[in-house]
TORKOL-4160 file (C-alpha; in steps of 0.2 Angstrom, whole numbers, padded with zeros to 4 digits, m for minus):
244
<pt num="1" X="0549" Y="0495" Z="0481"/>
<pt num="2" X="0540" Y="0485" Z="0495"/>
<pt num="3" X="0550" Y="0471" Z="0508"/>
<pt num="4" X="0563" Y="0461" Z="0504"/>
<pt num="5" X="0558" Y="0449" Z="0491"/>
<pt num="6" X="0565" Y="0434" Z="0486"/>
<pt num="7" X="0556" Y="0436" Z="0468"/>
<pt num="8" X="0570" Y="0431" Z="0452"/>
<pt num="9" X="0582" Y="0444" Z="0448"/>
<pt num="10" X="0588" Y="0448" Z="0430"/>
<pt num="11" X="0598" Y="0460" Z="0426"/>
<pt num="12" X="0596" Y="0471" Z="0409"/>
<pt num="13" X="0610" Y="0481" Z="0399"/>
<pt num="14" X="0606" Y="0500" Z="0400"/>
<pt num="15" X="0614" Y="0514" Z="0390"/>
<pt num="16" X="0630" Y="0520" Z="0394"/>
<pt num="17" X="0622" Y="0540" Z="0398"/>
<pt num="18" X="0617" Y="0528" Z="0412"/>
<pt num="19" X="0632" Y="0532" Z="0422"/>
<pt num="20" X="0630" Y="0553" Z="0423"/>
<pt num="21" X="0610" Y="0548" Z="0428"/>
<pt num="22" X="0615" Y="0537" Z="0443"/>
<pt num="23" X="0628" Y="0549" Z="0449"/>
<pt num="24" X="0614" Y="0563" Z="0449"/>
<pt num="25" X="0600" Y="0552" Z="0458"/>
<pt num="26" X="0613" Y="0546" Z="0470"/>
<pt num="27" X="0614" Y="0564" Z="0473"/>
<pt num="28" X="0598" Y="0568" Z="0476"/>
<pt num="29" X="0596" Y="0551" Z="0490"/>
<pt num="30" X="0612" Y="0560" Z="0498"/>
<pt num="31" X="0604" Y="0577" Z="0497"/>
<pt num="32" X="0588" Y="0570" Z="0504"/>
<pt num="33" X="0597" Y="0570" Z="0522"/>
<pt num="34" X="0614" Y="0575" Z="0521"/>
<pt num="35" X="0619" Y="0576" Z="0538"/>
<pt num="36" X="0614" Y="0558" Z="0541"/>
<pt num="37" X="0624" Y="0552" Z="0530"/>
<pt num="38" X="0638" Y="0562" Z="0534"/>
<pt num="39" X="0638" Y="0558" Z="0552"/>
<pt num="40" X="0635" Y="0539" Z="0546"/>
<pt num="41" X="0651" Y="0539" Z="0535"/>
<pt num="42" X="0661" Y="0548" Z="0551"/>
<pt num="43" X="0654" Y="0532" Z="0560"/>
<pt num="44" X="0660" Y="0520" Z="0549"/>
<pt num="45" X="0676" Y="0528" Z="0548"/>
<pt num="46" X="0677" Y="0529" Z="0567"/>
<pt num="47" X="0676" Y="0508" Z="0566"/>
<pt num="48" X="0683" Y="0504" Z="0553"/>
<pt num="49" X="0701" Y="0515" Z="0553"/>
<pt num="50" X="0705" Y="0509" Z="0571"/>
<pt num="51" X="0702" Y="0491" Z="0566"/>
<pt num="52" X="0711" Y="0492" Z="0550"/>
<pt num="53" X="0725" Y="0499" Z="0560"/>
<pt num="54" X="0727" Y="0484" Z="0569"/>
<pt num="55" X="0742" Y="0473" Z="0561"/>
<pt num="56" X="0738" Y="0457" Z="0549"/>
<pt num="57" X="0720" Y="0453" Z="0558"/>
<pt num="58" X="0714" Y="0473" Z="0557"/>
<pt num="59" X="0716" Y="0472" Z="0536"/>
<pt num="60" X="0706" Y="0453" Z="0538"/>
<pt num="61" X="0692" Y="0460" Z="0547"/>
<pt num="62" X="0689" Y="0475" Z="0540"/>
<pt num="63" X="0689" Y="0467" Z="0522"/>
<pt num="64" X="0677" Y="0456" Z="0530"/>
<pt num="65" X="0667" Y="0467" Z="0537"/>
<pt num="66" X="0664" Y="0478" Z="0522"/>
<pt num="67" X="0650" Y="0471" Z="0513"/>
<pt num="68" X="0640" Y="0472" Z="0530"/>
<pt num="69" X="0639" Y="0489" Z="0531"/>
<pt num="70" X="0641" Y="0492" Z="0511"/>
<pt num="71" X="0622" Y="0482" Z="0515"/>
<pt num="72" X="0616" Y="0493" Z="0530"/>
<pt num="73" X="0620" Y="0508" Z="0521"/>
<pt num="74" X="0610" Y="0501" Z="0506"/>
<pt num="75" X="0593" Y="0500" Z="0516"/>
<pt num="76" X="0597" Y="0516" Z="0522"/>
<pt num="77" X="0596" Y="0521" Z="0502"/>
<pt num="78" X="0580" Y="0510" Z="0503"/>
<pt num="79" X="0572" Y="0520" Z="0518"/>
<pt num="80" X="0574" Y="0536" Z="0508"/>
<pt num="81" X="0568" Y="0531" Z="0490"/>
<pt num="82" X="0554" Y="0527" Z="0502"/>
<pt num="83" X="0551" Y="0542" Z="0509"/>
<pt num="84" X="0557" Y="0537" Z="0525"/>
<pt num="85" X="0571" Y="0542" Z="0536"/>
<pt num="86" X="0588" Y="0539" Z="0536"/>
<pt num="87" X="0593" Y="0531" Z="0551"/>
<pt num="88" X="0611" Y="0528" Z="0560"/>
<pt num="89" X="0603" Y="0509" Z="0563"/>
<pt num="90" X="0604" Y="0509" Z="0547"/>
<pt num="91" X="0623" Y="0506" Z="0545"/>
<pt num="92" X="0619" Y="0492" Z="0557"/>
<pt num="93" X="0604" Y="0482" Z="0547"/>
<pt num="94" X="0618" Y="0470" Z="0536"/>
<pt num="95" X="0621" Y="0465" Z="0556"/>
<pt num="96" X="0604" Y="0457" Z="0559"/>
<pt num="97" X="0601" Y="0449" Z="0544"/>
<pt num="98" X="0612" Y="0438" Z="0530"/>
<pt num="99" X="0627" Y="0442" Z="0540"/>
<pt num="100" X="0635" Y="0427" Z="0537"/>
<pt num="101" X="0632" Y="0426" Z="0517"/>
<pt num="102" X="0637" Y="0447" Z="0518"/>
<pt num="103" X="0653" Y="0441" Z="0529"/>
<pt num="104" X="0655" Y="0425" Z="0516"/>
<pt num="105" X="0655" Y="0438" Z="0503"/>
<pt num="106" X="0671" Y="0449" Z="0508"/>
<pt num="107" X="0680" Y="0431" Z="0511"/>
<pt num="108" X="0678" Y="0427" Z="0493"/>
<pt num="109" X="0685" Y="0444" Z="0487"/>
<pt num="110" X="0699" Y="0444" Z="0501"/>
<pt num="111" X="0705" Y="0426" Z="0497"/>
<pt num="112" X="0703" Y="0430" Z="0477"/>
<pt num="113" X="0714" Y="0443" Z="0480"/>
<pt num="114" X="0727" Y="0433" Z="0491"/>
<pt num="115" X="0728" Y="0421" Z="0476"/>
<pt num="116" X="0730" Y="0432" Z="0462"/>
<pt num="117" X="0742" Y="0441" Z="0474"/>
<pt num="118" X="0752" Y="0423" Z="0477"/>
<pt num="119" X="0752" Y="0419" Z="0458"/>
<pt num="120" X="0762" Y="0436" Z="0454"/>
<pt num="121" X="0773" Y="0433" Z="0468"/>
<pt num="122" X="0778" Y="0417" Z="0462"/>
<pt num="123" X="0781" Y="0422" Z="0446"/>
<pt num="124" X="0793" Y="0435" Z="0451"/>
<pt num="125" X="0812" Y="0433" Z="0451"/>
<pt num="126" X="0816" Y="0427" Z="0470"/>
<pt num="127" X="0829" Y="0441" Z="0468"/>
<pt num="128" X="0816" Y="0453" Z="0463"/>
<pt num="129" X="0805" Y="0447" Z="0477"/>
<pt num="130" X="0818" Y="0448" Z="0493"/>
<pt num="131" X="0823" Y="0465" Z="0485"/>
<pt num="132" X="0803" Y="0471" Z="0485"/>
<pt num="133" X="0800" Y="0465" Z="0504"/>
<pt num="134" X="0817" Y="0474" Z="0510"/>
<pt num="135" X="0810" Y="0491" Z="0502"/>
<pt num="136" X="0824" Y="0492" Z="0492"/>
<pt num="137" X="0823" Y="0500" Z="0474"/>
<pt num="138" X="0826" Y="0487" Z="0457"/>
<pt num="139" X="0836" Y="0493" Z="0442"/>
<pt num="140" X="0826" Y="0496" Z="0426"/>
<pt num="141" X="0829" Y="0478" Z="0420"/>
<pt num="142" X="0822" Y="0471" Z="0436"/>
<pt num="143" X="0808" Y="0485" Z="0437"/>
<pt num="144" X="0801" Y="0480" Z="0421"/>
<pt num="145" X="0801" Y="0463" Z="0422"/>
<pt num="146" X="0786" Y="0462" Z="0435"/>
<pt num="147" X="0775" Y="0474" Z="0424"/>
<pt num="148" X="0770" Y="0460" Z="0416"/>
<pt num="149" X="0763" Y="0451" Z="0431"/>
<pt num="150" X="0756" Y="0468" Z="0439"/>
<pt num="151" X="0746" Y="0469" Z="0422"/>
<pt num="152" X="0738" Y="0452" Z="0423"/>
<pt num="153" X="0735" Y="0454" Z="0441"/>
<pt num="154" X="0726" Y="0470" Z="0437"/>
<pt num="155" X="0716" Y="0460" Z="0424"/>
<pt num="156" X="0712" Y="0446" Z="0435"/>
<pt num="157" X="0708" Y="0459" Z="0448"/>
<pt num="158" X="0694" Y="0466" Z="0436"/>
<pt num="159" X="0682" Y="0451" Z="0437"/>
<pt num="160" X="0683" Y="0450" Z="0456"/>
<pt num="161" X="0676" Y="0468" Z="0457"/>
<pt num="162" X="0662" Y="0465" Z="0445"/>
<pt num="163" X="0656" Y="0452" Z="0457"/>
<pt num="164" X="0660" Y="0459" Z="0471"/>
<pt num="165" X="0652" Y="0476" Z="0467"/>
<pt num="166" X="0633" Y="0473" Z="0467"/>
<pt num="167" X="0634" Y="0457" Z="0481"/>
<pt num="168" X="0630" Y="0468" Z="0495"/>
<pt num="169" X="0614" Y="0476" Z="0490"/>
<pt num="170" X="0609" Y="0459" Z="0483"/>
<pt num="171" X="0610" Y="0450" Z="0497"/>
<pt num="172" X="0604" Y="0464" Z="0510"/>
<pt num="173" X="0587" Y="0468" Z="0500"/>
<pt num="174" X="0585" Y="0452" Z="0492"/>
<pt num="175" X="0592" Y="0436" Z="0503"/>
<pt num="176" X="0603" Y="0427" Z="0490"/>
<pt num="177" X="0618" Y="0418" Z="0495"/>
<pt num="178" X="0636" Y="0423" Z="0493"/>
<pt num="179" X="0638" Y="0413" Z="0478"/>
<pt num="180" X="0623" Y="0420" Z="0470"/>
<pt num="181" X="0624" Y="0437" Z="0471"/>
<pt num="182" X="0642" Y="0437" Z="0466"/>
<pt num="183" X="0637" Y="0428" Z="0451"/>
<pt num="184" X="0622" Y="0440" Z="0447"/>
<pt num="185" X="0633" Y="0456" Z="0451"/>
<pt num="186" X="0647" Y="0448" Z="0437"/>
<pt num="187" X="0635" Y="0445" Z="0424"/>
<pt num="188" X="0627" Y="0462" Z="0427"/>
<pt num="189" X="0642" Y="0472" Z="0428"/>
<pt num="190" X="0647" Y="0462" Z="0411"/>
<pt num="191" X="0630" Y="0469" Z="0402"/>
<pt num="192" X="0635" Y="0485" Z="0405"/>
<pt num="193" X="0653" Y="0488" Z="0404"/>
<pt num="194" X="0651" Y="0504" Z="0394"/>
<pt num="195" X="0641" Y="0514" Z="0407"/>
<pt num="196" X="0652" Y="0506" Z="0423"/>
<pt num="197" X="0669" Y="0512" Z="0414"/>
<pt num="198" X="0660" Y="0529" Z="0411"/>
<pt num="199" X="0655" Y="0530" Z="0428"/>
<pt num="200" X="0671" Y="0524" Z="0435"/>
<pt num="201" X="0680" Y="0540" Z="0424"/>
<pt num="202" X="0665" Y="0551" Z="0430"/>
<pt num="203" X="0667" Y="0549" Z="0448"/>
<pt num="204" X="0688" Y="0545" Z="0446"/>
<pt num="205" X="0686" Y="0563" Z="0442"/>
<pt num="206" X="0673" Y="0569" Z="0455"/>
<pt num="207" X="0684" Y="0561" Z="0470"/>
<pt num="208" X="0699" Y="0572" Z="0461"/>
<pt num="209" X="0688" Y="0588" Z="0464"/>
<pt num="210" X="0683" Y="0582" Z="0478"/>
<pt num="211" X="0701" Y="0580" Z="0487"/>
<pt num="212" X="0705" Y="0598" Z="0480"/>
<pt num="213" X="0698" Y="0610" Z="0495"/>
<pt num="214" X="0709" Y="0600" Z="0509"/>
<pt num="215" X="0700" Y="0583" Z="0504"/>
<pt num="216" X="0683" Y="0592" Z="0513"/>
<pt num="217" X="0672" Y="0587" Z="0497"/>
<pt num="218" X="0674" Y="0568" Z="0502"/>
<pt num="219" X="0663" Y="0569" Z="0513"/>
<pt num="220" X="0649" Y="0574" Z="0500"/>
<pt num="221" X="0660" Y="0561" Z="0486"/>
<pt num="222" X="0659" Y="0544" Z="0498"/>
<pt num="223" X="0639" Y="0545" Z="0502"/>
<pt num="224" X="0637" Y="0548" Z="0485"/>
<pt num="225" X="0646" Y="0532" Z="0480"/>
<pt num="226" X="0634" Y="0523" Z="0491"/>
<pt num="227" X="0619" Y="0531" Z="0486"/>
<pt num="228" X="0624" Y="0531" Z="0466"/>
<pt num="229" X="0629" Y="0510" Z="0470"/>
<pt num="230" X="0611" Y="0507" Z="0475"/>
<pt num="231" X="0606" Y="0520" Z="0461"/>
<pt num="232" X="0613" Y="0508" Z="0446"/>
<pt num="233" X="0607" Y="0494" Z="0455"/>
<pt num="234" X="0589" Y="0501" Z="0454"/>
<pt num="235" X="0591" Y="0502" Z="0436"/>
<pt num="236" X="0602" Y="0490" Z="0431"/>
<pt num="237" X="0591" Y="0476" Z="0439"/>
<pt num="238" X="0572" Y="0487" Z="0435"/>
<pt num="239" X="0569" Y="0488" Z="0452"/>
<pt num="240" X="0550" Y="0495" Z="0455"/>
<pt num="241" X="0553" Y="0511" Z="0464"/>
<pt num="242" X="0537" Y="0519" Z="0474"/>
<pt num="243" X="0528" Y="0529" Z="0467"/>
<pt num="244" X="0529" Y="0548" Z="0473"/>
């Protein structure tokens, strides 16, 4: 893969066996320099935990934020499957360029949520609601009478992350808008629900190994995520990788 091109994008439907492949070539970008992204991760988490921390606004501007350095960390994949190195800049790129359409990108998905979040509350019991925002505990009858809403939230809730899940990489390597990439990263995601429900079992399980030895192995698991993201996104979208 060359610059950043503004070329048409199409997305295909790959096999589900998919999902074990991009795990282990995400593994390899990782172990191509492993103490970059380690001390990138520990960056990240050194902004992002302190600003998340701050009430109300920390949650806004770290949801925000998000899809900006999901971006830098995706050319930092870029500059690897390049044969290039893996820089701490890197984390930064999504800040010099698209960062309003990466920015636009986590509004969309934090203000979906808020309404999906407002159309379960509202069809709550008011009872049910005061009870849930003093902390108190509900009786079984009232327990189970916001499954129902919890459930459809968690469907509606589904569509968000398909087009939420690509948007970053689209817009970092390839310039499209908000909008577009979302819509790209749905339809995508919709081509190939078989391999992302297998991936999303495959790696539910790593991050569980992963926590085991004092929660030490996410610091292997979370690169990984990164680098298998931009992994699929190579195959799912035939991306033209260089040539060795």
């Amino acid at each position: 893969m060359t610059g950043t091109t503004n070329a048409p994008l199409e997305s295909r439907q790959v096999s589900a066996g998919q999902a074990w492949a991009w795990i282990v070539s995400g593994f390899e970008l990782f172990k191509a320099n492993p103490v970059m992204w380690i001390v990138i991760l520990l960056i990240y988490l050194a902004i992002i935990i302190p600003i998340s921390l701050v009430p109300v606004l920390g949650s806004v501007v770290s949801t925000l934020l998000a899809p900006v350095f999901a971006a830098g960390m995706m050319w930092g994949c870029k500059a690897l499957a390049n044969k290039q190195d893996l820089l701490i800049n890197h984390l930064f790129e999504g800040f010099k360029k698209n960062t309003a359409q990466l920015v636009a990108v986590g509004g969309i998905y934090m203000l979906s949520l808020l309404v999906i979040m407002v159309m379960v509350v509202l069809s709550l019991n008011k009872e049910v609601v005061e009870l849930l925002m003093k902390g108190q505990e509900l009786n079984p009858q009232q327990a189970s009478s916001i499954m129902l809403p919890i459930l459809f939230a968690m469907l509606l809730i589904v569509p968000i992350l398909m087009a939420y899940w690509y948007a970053p990489v689209l817009i970092g390597l390839h310039g499209l808008t908000a909008v577009e990439a979302m819509k790209l990263s749905f339809v995508a995601c919709l081509k190939n629900v078989l391999p992302f429900l297998l991936y999303g079992l495959l790696f539910t399980l790593l991050l569980v190994i992963a926590i085991i030895p004092f929660g030490l192995g996410l610091i292997v698991a979370v690169p990984v995520m990164m680098t298998s993201l931009y992994t699929s996104y190579i195959d799912v979208f035939n991306i033209a990788e260089p040539a060795n």
